[in-house]
N, C-alpha and C positions, 0 to 999 in steps of 0.2 A: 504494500500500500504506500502510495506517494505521502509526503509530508502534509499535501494538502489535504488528502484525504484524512490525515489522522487529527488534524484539526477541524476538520468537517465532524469527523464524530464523538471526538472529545468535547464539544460545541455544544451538539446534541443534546450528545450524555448530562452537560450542566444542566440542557435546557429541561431535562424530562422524556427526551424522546430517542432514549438509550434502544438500539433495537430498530427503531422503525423503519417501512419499509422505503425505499426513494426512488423514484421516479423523474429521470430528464424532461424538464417542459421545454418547446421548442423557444428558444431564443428571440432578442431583437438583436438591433443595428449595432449593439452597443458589447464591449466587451464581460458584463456581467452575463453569470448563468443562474440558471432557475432550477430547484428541485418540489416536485411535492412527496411532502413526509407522510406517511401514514403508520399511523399508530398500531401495532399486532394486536386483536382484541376487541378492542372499543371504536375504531376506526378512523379517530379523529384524523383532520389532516391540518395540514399548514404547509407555508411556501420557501423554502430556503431561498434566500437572495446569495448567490455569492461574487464576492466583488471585492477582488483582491486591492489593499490599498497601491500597489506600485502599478497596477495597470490601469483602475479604475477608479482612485483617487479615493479619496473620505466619502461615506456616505452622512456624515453629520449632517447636512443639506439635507438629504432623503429624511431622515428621522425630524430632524425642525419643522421641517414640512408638512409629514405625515402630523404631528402633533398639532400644528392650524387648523389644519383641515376638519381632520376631526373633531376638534375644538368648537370649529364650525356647525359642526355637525352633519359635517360630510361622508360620505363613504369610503376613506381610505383607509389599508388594513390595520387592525392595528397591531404593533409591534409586541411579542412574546418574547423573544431574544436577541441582544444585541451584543456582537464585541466591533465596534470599530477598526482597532488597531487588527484584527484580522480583518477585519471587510465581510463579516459574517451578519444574514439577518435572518429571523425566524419571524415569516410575516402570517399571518391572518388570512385563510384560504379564500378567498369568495368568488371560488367556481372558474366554471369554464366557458358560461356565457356572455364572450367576447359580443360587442354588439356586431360586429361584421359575421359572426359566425353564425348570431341570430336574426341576421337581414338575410345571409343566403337563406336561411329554409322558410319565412316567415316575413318575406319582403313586404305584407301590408300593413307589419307595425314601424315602417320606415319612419311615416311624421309623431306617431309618437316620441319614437325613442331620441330622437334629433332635439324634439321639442324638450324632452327631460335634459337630454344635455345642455340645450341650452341655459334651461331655468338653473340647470350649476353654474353658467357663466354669468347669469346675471346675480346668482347667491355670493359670490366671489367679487361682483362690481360693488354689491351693496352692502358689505362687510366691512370689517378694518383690515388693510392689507398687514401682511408679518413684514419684518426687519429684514430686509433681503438686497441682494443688491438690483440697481438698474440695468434693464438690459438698453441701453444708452443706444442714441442715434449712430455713433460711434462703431460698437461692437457690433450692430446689424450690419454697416456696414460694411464689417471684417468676415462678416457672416456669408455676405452676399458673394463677397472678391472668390469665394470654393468655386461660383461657374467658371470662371477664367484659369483658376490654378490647378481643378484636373479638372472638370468636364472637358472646356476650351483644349484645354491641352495636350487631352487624349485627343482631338478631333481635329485637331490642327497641327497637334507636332512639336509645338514649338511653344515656350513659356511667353507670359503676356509680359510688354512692355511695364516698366515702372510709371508710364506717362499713361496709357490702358486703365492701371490697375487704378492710378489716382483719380481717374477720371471717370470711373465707374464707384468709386467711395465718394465721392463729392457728391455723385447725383443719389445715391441712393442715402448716404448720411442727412443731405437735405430735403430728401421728400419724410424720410421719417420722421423727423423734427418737425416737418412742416403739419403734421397732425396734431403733435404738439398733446397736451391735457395732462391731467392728473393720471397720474401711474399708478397700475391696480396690477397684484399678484397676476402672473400668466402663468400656464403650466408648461407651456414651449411645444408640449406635443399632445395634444389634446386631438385625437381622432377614433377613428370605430374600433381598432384594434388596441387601441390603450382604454378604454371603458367598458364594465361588464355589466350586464344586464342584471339587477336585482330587482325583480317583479313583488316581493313578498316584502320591501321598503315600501317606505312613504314619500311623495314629491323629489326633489332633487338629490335624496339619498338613496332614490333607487340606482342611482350611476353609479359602480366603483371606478374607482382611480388609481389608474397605475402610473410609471413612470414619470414621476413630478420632480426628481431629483433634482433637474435644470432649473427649475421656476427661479424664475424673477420677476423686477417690476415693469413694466411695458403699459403700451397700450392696451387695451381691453380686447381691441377687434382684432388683435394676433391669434387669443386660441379659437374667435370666431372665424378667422381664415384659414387655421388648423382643420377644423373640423368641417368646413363646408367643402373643400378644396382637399379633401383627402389624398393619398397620394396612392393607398391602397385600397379603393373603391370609387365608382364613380357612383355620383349625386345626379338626377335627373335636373335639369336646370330649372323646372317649375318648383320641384322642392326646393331647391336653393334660395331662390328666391323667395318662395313662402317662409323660410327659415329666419332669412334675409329680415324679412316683416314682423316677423315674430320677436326677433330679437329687438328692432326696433320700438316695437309699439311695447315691450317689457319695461324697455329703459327709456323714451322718453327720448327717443335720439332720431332726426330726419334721416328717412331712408336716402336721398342724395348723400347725405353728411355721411353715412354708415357705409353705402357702398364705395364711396371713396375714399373711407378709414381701411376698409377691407381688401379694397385692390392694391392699396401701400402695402398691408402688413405682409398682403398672399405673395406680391411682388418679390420684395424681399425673402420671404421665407422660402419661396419655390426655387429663385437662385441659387440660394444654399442648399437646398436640398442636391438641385441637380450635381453641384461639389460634391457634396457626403457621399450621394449615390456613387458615384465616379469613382472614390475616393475608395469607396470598400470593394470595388470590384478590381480597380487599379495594382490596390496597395496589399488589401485582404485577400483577391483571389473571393469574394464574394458576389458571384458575376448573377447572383437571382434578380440583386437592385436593379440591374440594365434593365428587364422586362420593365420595368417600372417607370422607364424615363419619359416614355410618349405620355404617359397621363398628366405626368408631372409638369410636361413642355406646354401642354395644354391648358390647365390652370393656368400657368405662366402670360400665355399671351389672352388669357380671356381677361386676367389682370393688366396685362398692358393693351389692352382695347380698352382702358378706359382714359377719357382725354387728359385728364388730369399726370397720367405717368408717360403723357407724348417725350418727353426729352428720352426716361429712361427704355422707351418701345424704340428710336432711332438707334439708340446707343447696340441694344441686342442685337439688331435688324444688321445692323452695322458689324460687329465685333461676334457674338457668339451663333457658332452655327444651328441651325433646328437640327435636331438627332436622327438625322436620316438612316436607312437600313447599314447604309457604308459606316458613317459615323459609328451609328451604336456593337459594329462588328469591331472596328478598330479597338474601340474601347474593351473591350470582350478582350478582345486577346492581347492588350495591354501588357497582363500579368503573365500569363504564358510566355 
């Protein structure tokens, strides 16, 4: 048994669950892995997070976190075990009803469960946000520069100018600033596949919530561009829009003013995305993300078809290529 292993159930054994049985859950993007525990007997379960500090940093963030929310009275798990300095957590099972896993078989509870998600977004605008830091006009910008430094890269060959990259941080640091407002907790990754359907809750704790690690403070209409603008599922555009409205007429905010809060955050985020994606198939050797980049490119310019991001839709149109079948094979075999 490897070292890590013997600390995986020395861990355990502290926690009570000496023996239990484990089970790999399939993974995200990210270099933590997941187990579920099951108890020999009684059958309780619960979720091992493991998430070694040298690769995956402090989850302190992840525990602060969980502890708001809750606090809130949210649905995230709650913590049974924790050591840090290994990067070990023992979370609070709740289930396997992914919302995406619960639209494939039961797609007419689509505007429900969007609609639940949302009234977490507006339970999260109308709270006190925690102590966290800002996800600043700045750092989205550093966020966005991933399209040019592998998507661009892999597609083109050839690294982006230092005059490129500044020129793409300028437009994208100023349109996010130019939304400007009071900064409210975002979860960073708030979509179908990080929220689990709990039917047997009440109002917006029927949502649970996973990977909030990243949260910070931002605009509001970030995890509402998370979540409309999926990257692994498409959204029919009339629900979007109805979503669109919903969220509007919750908070009190003009659907003009919201969809062009929404087309900034999606802007920005979908850029970065198309990096990370890049990034893991490039660097990781995790070539699933590529299937994933046409939805993504899509989003992308439905956010720059709106007038208000003309400078940053010239600038793309300009500099980063659409993921043609050529492109996205390059990419592909990147890492090969």
């Amino acid at each position: 048994m490897t070292n890590r292993g013997l600390e995986i159930s020395s861990f355990l054994a502290n926690a009570g669950w000496s023996g239990a049985e484990r089970s790999v859950i399939a993974g995200d993007a990210s270099l933590r892995r997941y187990e579920r525990i099951t108890q020999p007997g009684n059958g309780n379960r619960a979720i091992l997070m493991d998430a070694p500090m040298e690769s995956c940093g402090s989850q302190a963030n992840f525990v602060a976190v969980t502890s708001h929310l809750r606090a809130l009275g949210l649905s995230a798990p709650s913590i049974l075990a924790e050591n840090l300095i290994l990067g070990l957590l023992l979370l609070e099972d709740l289930g396997n009803e992914l919302f995406s896993s619960v639209l494939n078989r039961r797609p007419g509870l689509e505007a429900l469960l969007y609609r639940t998600a949302i009234d977490v977004l507006v339970e999260l605008r109308n709270r006190p946000s925690p102590d966290l830091p800002e996800y600043s006009p700045i750092l989205q910008a550093e966020v966005a520069l991933r399209a040019l430094d592998w998507y661009r890269l892999a597609v083109v060959g050839s690294e982006p100018s230092s005059e490129l990259s500044s020129a793409l941080r300028d437009i994208v640091a100023g349109m996010t600033d130019s939304i400007g407002g009071r900064k409210f907790f975002v979860h960073r990754d708030f979509h179908a596949a990080n929220a689990i359907w709990l039917p047997a809750r009440v109002g917006p704790r029927r949502v649970g919530l996973l990977d909030y690690q990243d949260a910070k403070l931002a605009h509001p209409a970030y995890d509402l561009a998370s979540l409309l603008d999926d990257a692994r599922r498409d959204l029919p555009s009339e629900m979007r829009g109805a979503m669109l409205q919903y969220y509007a007429e919750k908070t009190g905010t003009a659907l003009g003013t919201l969809e062009r809060e929404v087309a900034v955050s999606g802007a920005q985020r979908n850029l970065g995305i198309l990096g990370v994606f890049s990034r893991l198939a490039m660097r990781d050797g995790k070539c699933r993300y590529v299937g994933l980049i046409d939805r993504v490119w899509s989003h992308l310019a439905g956010n720059l078809a709106h007038p208000y991001l003309s400078e940053l839709a010239m600038f793309v149109d300009r500099h980063i290529p659409k993921p043609t079948s050529g492109a996205l094979a390059r990419l592909t075999a990147w890492h090969s």
